[in-house]
N, C-alpha and C positions, 0 to 999 in steps of 0.2 A: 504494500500500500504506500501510495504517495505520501512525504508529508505536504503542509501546506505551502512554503516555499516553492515546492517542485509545480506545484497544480500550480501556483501563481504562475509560474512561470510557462508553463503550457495556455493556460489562460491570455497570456499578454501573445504569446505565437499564434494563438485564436483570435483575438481580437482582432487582429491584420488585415487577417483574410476576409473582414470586412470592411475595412481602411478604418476600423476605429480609432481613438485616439487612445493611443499608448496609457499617457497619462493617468487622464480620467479611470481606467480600470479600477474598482474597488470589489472585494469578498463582501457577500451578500450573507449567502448560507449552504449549509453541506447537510445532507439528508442519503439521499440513494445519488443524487446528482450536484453537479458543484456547481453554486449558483452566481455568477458576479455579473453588476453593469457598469457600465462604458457608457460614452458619447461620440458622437457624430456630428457635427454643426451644431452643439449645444441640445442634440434631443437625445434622451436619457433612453436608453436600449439594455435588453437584459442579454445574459449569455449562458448558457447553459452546455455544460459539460459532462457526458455522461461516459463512462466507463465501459470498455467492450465486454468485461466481465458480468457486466447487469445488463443491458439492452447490444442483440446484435444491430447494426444496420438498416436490414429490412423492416425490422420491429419500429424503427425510429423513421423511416419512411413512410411506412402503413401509417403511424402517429399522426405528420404531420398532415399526411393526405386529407385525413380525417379531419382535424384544425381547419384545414383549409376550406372545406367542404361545406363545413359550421358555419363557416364567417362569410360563404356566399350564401348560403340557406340565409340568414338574418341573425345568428347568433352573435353577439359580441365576444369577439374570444381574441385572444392577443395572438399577432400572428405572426407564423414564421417569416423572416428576411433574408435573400437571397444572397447569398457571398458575393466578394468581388469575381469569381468565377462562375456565377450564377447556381449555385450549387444553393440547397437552404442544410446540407447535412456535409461538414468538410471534418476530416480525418486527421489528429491531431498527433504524435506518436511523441513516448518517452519511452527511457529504456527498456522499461519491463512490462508495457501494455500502450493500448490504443485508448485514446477518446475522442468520442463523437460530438463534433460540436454545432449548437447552433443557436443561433441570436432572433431575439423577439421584441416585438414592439412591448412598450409599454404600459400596462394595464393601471389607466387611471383610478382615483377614487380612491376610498378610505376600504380598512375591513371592517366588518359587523360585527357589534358590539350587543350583546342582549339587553336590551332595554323597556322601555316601557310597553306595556300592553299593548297601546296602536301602534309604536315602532316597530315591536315583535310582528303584528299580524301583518303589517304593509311589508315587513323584509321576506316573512316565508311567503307570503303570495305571490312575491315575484320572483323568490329564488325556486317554489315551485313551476311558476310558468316559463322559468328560463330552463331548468332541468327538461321538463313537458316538450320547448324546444327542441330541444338537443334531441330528446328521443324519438319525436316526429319525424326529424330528420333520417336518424337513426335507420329506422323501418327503412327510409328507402334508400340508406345508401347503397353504392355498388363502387368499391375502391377503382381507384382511376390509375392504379400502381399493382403488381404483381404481387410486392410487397403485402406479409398479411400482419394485423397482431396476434397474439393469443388469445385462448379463451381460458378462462375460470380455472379452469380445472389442471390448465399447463401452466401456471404461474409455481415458480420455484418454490414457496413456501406451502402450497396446496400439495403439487406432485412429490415433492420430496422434505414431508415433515419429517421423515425419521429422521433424517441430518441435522436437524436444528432443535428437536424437542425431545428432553430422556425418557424413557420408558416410564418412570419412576415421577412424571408429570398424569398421576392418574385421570385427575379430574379433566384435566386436560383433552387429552387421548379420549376419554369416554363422551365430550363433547364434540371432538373433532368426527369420530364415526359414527355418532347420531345424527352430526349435520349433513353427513355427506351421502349415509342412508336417504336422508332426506331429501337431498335435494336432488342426487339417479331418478328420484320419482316424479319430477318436476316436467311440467311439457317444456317443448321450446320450438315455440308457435313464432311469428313475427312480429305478433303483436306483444309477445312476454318476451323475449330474448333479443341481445341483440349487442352491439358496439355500444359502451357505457362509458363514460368518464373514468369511472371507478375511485374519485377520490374524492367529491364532492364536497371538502368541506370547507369553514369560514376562511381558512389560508388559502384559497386558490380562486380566491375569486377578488374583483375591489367593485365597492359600491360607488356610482356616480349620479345621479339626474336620473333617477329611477330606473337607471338600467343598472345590470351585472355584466362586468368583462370577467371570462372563465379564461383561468391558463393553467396551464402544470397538466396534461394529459397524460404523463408517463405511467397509470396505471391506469390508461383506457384500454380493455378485453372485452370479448365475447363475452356476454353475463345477462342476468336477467336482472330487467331497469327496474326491479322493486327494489336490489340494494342499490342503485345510484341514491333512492331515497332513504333508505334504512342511513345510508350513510349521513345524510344532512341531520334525522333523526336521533341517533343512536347518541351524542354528546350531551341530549338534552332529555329524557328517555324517563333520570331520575325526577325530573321536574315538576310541578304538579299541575303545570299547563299545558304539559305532555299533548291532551287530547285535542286543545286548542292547537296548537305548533300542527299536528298529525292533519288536524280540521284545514288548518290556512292553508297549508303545504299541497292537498291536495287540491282545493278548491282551486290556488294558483295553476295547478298541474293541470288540470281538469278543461284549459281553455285551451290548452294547444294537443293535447292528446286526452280522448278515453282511458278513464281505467275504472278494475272494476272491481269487486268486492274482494277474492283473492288476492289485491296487493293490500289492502287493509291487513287482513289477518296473516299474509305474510312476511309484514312488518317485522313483528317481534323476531322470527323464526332469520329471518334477513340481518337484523340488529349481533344476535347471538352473531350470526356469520362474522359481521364486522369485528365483533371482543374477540375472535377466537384470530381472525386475521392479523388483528395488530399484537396480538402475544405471540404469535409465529414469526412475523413481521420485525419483535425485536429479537427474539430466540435465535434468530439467521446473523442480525444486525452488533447482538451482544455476546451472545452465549450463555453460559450462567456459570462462569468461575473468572473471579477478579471483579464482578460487579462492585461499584459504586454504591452508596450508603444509597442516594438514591436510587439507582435503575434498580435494587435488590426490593426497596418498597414499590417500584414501579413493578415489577413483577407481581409482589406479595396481595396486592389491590384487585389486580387485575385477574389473577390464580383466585383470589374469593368470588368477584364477580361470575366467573364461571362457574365456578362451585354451589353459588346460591343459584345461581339461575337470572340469564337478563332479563327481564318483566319494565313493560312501557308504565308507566305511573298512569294509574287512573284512565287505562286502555281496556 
């Protein structure tokens, strides 16, 4: 693994290749992707860096196809920017691995903050009909690239939990094979299935003038669009306006796509998905020897919640 010096410095051999300005480069944020922006004639651009060890190529073509797709459907999503060689995906190399880089506009606007009662209802109504978007589209895309993404079920932490989670994680394991029972039974019709976001939440999106600009796609797959919702859902679940957030979310949803009683009551069952993914998620990301006083309570929280069981408040 890189340290940060070394990415900086791939970073600034990334910027070039869009004539950015050297300078201006600053570190954003590091998650699965390294995030830093730069300037161009004074307008502020992001860059994204991603590792050939997590996304090949193709996966980051099919991505942007996608993005691009959105933002002529009507979606507001930050979009990819073409290199000086017209490329919007350029190949960065250091000694001991490749990274994929590529730079996006800017996603104006603040992020959502949970606030008052009519703020809350006006923000899910629109983050539900921007979702509803996405998924209209959704239905009818047909990739314009060879390139595919995956689906659900090929994501590294799904197909290969035994690599990241111990045996000896019971509660765990006995959640992961009940959901996955679960969800083999599932149809996967056009109207439930389909190319998701898959990350949906307050970080990847900024609020402007009553729209939403969506970015960060790197965990858009094949999936069924009740968890793009479960996802928005799932952080506020223990709340006791659970029902209302549930209420606004869809009614937003409700104007740009149908949906029908089965994503209701699939909520919860989509929720649990999401607790079980982000403890796989860091199980890959951490491991669990040498944890941090925190990541070992970030475990300890999150190993209960599964164990009691997720339950929507007042659902």
């Amino acid at each position: 693994m890189l340290d940060s010096t070394h990415r900086g410095q791939i970073a600034l051999e990334a910027v070039k290749l869009w004539h950015g300005e050297p300078a201006s480069l600053q570190h954003v944020s590091d998650s699965e992707n390294h995030v830093y922006s730069f300037t161009i004639a004074e307008k502020k651009l992001f860059l994204r860096l991603t590792s050939s060890e997590h996304r090949i190529i193709e996966e980051i073509e099919a991505e942007l196809d996608f993005v691009s797709y959105l933002g002529r459907g009507g979606v507001s999503v930050s979009l990819p920017l073409t290199s000086a060689s017209g490329r919007t995906v350029e190949t960065v190399y250091s000694a001991s691995q490749s990274f994929f880089a590529c730079a996006y506009e800017e996603a104006e606007g603040e992020r959502f903050t949970f606030g008052s009662s009519e703020e809350n209802e006006k923000h899910f109504r629109l983050r539900g009909q921007t979702l509803g978007r996405i998924h209209a589209l959704a239905k009818k895309y047909a990739p314009s690239t060879t390139s595919r993404r995956f689906a659900w079920d090929e994501d590294d932490c799904i197909l290969n939990a035994e690599r990241y989670l111990p045996q000896s994680e019971d509660a765990v394991w006995s959640e992961y094979h009940q959901l996955m029972g679960w969800l083999r039974e599932l149809p996967k019709d056009k109207q439930s299935f389909g190319l998701i976001h898959g990350d949906f939440g307050a970080t990847n999106y900024r609020y402007k003038a009553d729209c939403l600009t969506v970015f960060d796609f790197d965990d858009c797959c094949y999936h069924w669009f009740t968890y793009d919702l479960a996802i928005v859902i799932y952080p506020h679940g223990w709340r006791t306006e659970a029902k209302a957030l549930i209420e606004w979310l869809l009614e937003g949803y409700s104007k740009e796509v149908t949906w029908s009683v089965p994503i209701r009551d699939g909520l919860t069952h989509f929720c649990r998905l999401r607790l079980l993914y982000m403890f796989l998620s860091y199980a890959k990301k951490w491991g669990f020897t040498g944890l941090s006083e925190q990541q070992a309570r970030w475990f300890g929280q999150k190993r209960e919640n599964i164990a009691r069981g997720y339950k929507l408040s007042s659902v």
